[in-house]
N, C-alpha and C positions, 0 to 999 in steps of 0.2 A: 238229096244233095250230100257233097262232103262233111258238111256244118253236121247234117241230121245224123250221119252215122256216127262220125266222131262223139255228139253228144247223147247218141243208144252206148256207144263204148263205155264212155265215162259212166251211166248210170249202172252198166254193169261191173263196172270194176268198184264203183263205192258200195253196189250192195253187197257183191264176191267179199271184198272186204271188211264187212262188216260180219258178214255172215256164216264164210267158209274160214274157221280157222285150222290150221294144220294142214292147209291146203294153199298154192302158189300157182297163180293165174299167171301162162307157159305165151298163150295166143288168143286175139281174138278176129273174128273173120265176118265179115255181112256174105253172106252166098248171094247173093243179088235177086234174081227172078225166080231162081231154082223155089223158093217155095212162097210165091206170090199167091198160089191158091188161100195156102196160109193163112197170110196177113189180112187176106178179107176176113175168115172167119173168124180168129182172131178178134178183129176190131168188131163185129158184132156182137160173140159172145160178151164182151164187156164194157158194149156200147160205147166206145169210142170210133173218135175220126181215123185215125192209122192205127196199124200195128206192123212191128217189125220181129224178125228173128238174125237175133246173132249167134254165132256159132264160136264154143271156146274150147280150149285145152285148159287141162289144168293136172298139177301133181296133188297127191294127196301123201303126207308122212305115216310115220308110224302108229301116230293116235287115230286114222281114218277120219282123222276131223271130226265131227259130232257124232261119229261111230254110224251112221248110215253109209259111209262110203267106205271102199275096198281099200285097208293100210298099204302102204308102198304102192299106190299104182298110179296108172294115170288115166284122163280122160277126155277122150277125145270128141269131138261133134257134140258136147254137147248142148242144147238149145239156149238160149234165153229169149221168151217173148216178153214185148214192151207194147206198150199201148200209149197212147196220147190225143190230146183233143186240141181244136184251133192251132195247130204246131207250137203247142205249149212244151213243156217238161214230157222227157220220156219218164213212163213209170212199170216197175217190172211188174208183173202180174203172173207169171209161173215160169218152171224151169224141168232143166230134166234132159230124157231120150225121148 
């Protein structure tokens, strides 16, 4: 539903925030089906009821943020999977390409 993506959004932006600093979240997007094979395995691997993938943009400064990331660039598609049990709290569980 809209509830459920809005609150995958929100979990991704409080932990982008907490997490990525030097870096400014641009977009974020639900691809809808395109990777529903995903979200099954996903919610196996980590024994959960759902799992979703949101898809973001983000800028990164000149410090590359905790210096894993490429200074001055940006990034696009990239993932964040969430997982969740009884349509409790989304909770992030990894990220990345």
């Amino acid at each position: 539903t809209v509830s459920d993506i809005e609150a995958a959004f929100q979990t991704v932006k409080d932990y982008f925030g907490n997490e990525f600093d030097g870096c400014t979240l641009t977009k974020l997007s639900y691809p809808g089906d395109t990777y529903a094979d995903e979200f099954y395995e996903w919610a196996e691997q980590y024994d959960a009821d759902e799992a979703i993938v949101i898809l973001s943009s983000f800028d990164v400064d000149s410090s590359g943020g905790d210096g894993s990331l490429n200074p001055d660039s940006t990034y696009d598609d990239w993932k964040w999977i969430l997982i969740r049990n009884d349509s409790g709290n989304w909770e992030h569980v990894d990220h990345g390409y």
